[in-house]
C-alpha positions in Angstrom: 40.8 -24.9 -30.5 42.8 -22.9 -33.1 44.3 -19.4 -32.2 45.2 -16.7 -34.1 49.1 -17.5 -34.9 49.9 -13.7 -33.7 48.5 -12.5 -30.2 48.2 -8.8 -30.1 50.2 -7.5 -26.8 46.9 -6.3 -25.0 48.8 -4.0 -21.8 48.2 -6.0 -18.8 48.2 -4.4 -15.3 48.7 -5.5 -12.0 45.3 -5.4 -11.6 44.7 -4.7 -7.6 45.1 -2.0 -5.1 47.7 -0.7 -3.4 49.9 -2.3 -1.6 51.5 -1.8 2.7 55.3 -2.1 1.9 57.7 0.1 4.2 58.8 3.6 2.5 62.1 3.6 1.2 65.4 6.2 1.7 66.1 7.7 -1.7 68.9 5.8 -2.6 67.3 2.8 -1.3 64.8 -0.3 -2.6 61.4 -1.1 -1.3 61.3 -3.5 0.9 57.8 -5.0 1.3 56.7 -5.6 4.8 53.4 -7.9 6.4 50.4 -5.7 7.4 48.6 -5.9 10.5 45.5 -6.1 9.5 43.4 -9.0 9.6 42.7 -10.5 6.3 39.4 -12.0 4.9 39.5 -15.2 4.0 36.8 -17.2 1.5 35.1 -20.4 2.8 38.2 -22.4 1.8 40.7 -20.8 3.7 42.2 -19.0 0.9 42.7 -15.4 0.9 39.2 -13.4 -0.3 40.0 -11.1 -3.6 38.8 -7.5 -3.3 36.9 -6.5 -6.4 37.6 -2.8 -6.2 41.0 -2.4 -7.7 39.7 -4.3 -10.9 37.0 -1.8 -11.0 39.2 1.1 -11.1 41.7 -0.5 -13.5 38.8 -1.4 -15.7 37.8 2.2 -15.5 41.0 3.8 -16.5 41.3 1.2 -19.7 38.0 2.7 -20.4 39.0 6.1 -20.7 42.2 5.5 -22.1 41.2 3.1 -24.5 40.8 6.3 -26.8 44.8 6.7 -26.7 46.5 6.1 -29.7 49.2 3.4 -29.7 50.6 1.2 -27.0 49.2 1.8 -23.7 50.8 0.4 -20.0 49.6 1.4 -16.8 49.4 0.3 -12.6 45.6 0.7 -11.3 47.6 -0.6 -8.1 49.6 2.6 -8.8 47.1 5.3 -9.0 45.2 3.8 -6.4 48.3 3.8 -4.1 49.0 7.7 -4.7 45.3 8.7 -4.9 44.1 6.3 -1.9 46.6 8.5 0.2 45.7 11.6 -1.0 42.0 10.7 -0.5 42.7 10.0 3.0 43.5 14.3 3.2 39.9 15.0 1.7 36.8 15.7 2.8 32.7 16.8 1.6 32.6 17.0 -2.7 35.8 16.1 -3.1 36.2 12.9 -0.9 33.0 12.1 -2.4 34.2 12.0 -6.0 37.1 10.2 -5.3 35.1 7.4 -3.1 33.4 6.9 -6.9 35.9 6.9 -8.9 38.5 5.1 -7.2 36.4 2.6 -5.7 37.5 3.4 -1.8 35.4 3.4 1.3 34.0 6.5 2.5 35.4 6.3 5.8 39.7 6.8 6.2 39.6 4.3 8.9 38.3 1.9 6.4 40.8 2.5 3.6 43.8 1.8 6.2 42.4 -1.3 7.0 41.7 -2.0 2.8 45.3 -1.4 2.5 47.0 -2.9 4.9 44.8 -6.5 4.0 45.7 -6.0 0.7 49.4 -5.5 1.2 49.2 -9.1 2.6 46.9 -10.1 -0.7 50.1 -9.4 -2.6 52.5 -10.6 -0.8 51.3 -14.3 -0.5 50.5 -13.9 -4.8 54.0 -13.2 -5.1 55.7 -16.0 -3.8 59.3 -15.6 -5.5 58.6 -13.3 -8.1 59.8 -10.1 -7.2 57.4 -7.5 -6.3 58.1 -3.9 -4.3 55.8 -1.2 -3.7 56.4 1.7 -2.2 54.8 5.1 -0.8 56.1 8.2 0.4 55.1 11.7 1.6 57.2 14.8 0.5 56.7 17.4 2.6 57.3 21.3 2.2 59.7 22.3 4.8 57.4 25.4 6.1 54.0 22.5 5.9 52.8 21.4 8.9 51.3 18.3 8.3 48.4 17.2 10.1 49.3 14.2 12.5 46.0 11.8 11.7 46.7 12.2 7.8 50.6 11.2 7.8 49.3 8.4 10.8 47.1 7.3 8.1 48.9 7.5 5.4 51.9 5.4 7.7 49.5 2.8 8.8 47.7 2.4 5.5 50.3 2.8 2.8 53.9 2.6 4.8 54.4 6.0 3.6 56.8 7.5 5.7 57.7 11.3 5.4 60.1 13.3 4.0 60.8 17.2 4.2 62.0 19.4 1.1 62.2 23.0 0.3 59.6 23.1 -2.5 60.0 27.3 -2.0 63.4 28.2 -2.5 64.7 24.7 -4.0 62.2 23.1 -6.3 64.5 21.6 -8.5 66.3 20.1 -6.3 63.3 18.8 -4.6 62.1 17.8 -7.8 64.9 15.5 -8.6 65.4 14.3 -5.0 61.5 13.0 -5.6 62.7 11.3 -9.1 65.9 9.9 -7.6 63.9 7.9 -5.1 61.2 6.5 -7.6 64.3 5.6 -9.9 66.0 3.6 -7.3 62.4 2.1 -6.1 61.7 1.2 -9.9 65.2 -0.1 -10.5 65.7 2.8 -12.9 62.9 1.8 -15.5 61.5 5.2 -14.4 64.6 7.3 -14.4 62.0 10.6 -14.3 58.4 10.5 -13.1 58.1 14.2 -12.2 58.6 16.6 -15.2 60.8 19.6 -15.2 58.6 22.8 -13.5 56.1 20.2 -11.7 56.9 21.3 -8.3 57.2 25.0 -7.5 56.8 27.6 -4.5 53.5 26.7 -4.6 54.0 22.9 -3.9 53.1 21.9 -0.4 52.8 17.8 -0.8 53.8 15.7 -3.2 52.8 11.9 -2.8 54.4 9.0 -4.7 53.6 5.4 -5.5 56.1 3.6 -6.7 55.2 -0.5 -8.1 58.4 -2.9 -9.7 57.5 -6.6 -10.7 59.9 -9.2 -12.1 58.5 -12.8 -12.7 60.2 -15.6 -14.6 57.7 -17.9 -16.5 56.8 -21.3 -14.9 57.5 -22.4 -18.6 59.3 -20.4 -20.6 59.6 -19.9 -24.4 63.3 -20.8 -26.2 65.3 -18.4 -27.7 65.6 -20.8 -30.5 62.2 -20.6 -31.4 62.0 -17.3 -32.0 62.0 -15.6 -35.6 60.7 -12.3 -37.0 57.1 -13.0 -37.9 54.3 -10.6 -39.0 52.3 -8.3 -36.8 49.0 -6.9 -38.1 49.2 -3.9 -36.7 46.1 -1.1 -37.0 48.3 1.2 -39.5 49.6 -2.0 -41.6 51.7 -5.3 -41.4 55.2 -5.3 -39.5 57.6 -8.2 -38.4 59.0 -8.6 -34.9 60.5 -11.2 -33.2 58.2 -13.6 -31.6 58.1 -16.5 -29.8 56.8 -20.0 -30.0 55.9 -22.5 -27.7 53.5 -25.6 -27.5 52.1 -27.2 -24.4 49.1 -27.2 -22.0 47.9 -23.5 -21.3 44.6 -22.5 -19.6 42.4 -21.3 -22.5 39.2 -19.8 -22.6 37.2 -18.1 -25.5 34.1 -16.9 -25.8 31.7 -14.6 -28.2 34.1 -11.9 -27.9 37.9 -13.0 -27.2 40.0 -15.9 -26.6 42.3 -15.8 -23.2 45.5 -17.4 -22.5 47.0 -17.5 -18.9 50.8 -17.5 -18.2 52.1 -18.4 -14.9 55.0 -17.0 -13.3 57.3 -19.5 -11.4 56.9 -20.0 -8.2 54.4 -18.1 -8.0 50.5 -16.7 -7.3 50.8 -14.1 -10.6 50.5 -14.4 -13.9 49.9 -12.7 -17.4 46.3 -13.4 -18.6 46.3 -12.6 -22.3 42.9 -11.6 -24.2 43.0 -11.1 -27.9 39.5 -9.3 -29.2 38.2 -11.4 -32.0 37.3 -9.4 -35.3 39.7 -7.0 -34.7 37.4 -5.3 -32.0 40.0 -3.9 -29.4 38.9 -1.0 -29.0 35.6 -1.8 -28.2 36.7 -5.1 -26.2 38.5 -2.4 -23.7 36.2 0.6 -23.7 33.5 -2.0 -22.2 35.0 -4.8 -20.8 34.1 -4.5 -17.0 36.1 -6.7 -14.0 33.2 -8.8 -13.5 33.2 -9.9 -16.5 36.9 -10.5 -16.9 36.5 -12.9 -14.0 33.0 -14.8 -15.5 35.7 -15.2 -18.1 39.0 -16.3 -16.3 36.3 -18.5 -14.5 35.5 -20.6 -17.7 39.0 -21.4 -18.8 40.5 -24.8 -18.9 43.7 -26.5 -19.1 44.2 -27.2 -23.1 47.0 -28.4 -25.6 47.9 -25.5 -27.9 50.7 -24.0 -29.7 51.3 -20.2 -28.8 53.3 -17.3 -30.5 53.7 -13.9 -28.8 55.7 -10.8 -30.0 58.5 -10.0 -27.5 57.9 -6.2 -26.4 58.8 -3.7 -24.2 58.0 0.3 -24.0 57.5 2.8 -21.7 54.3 5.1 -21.2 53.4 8.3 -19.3 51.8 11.5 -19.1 49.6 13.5 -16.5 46.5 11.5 -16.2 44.8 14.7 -14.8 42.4 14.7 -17.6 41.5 11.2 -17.3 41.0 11.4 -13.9 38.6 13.8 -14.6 36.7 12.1 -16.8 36.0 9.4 -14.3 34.5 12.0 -12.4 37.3 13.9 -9.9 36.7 17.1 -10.6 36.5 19.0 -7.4 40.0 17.5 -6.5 42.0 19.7 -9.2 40.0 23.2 -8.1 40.5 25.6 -6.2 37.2 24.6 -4.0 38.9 21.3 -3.3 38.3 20.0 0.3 42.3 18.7 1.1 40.9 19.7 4.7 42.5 16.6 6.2 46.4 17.2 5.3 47.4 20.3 7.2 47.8 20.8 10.9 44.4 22.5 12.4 46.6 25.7 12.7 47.3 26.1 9.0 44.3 25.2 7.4 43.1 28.5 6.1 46.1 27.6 3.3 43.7 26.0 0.7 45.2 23.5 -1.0 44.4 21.5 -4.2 46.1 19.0 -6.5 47.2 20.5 -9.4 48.3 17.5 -11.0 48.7 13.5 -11.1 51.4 12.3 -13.4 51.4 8.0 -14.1 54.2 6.9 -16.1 55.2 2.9 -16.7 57.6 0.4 -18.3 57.0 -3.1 -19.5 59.3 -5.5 -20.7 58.1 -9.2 -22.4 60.8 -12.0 -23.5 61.4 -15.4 -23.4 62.1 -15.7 -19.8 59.1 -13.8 -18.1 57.9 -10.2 -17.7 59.9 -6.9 -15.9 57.3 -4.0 -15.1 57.7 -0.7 -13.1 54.9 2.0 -12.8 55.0 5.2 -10.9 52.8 7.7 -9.6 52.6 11.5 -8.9 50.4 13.7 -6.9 51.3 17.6 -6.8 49.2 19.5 -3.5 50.1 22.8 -4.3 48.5 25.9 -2.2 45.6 27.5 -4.3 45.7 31.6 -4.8 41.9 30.8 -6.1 39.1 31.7 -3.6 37.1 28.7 -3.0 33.4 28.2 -4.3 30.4 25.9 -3.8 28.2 27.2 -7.1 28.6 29.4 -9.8 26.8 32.3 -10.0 25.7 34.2 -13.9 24.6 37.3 -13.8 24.1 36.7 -17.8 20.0 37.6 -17.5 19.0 41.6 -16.6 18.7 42.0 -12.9 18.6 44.7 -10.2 21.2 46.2 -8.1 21.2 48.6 -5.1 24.3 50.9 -3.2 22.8 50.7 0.6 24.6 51.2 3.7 25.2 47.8 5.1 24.9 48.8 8.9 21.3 49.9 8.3 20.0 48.8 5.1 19.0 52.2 4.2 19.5 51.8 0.1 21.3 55.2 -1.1 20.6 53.8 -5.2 19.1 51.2 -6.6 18.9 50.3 -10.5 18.4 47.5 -13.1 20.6 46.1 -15.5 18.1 45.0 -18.8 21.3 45.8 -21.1 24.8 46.4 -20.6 25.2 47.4 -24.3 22.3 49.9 -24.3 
């Protein structure tokens, strides 16, 4: 088989869901730690994959497939942040996010999905160096409700910390950014942007993911040379790399795939270069089960490889994405975050008035250094809650009546306002 001399640097993820490693200090690294939970195991002993964070990953290269440029993101990430923050919701809004993010309906059930999977990663990362990390960040006045920072403990190792989001948000602010900078090994020096947290903040919930792997063969420094790079708004030259050996290759109707191992280890950098210069469809459809029918067809094969070295950072709110996966209840003011405060407190509505995502990715001839970080703002909502909307657009009838008897004092029709 012949490839393509130049493979274009498709943004891998992680591709999973979040994983049980304990909370860190802020001026501390995560440490990852075993879960409890019992883990599923296929008919050959080996650990059972669970399908659902390829689904959301797969989901959210969907809708950002329509970004221009490089794009790098964690679907362990988001589902880290959002799985915790899901575990506070309830009716609509739990319902969305079950959809969207792939979880079970039931909490219970998304601690035990967390905790097996924290073990799922663990064992894939052999001596490649993988962290993540969750955390709670607490308003100092916010009484927490006990079952959701239990849940949130058990599932996530997110233990808590209190700030004064009131009369110290920027403080707060870069307390937050201090400990994802330290959990990230300062690839994400500032996840939360300037005015994110406010008076209004009650929560904030972070994810925090950092990967170093080391290729089980490597490529030399000697072989690599500027070379061209067809990129979509013309030709450019950057260093690549060159190696020959045996690779697992697979190719079908729509791409050719390349698999890199990382020493050492259960990970490792699948590559898929669209044929006909069809990326953009290739990841606006591409769906995880058929990624795997793919990855399931490659074999072992001779070739010679080059691959651009690269590295870049991404990130933005992914609010709007979010939305258009379908969470849209989540960022109202009708949101049902009925879960997260105390029984005493929860006539403070609260919504999430933002989710920010940001990532860095780093490619050479020795192996592959990624961080990603996640965000979620639960800020108190001065909006009064509502379960439909309600146009008096159409002429209608209206009455003055005394409420304690019903006796109507007026009544009238509207067939004009402008009349």
């Amino acid at each position: 088989m012949r490839l393509r001399t130049f493979l274009t640097p498709l943004c891998f993820s992680l591709l999973g869901v979040a994983c049980n490693v304990a909370s860190v200090p802020a001026q501390a690294a995560p440490t990852p730690t075993s879960a409890s939970a019992s883990t599923p195991t296929s008919a050959s002993g080996r650990l059972a994959a669970d399908p659902a964070g390829n689904e959301l990953t797969m989901g959210a290269l969907h809708v950002l497939s329509n970004d221009a440029g490089n794009v790098f993101f964690s679907g362990t990430s988001l589902r880290g942040a959002l799985g915790m923050t899901a575990l506070g919701a309830d009716g609509q809004t739990l319902a969305e996010m079950v959809a969207a993010l792939h979880l079970d309906a039931d909490p219970s059930g998304n601690v035990t999905h967390a905790q097996t999977e924290a073990l799922l990663w663990k064992r894939a990362a052999g001596s490649a160096e993988l962290a993540i990390a969750n955390r709670l960040w607490i308003e100092d006045r916010f009484t927490i409700d006990s079952t959701f920072a239990q849940r949130a403990a058990d599932g996530y190792g997110a233990s808590a910390a209190r700030l004064d989001f009131q009369e110290h948000a920027e403080p707060a602010r870069l307390t937050i950014n201090d400990w994802v900078k330290v959990a990230t090994h300062d690839k994400i020096p500032e996840l939360l942007p300037p005015r994110s947290v406010d008076s209004s903040t009650r929560l904030v919930l972070t994810n925090a993911v950092y990967f170093k792997g080391t290729w089980t063969d490597g490529f030399s420094k000697s072989a690599t040379f500027d070379a061209p790079f067809h990129a979509a708004s013309g030709d450019v030259r950057v260093p690549t790399m060159h190696r020959t050996g045996a690779m697992s290759v697979g190719e079908n109707d729509s791409a050719t795939l390349v698999e890199l191992p990382y020493k050492d280890s259960g990970l490792s950098m699948l590559v898929v270069l669209p044929k006909n210069g069809g990326l953009h469809a290739l990841e606006s459809t591409l769906t995880a089960n058929e990624l795997g029918r793919w990855v399931s067809g490659m074999q072992k094969e001779e070739i010679g490889l080059a691959m651009p070295k690269f590295t870049f950072s991404w990130g933005r709110s992914v609010k709007a994405d979010l939305e258009q996966m379908g969470i849209h209840r989540l960022f109202t003011g009708a949101a049902e975050l009925t879960k997260m405060a105390a029984p005493g407190v929860r006539d403070e509505r609260l919504y999430v008035s933002d989710v920010v995502h940001k990532s860095f990715v780093l490619v050479d001839e020795t192996g592959t250094e990624a961080a990603a970080a996640t965000g979620v703002t639960v800020a108190k909502s001065s909006a009064i809650a509502f379960h439909r909307q309600v146009n008096l657009d159409v002429p209608f009838l209206f009455f003055v009546r005394d409420r304690a008897t019903g006796n109507v004092l007026f009544a009238g029709r509207l067939a004009n306002p402008k009349a």
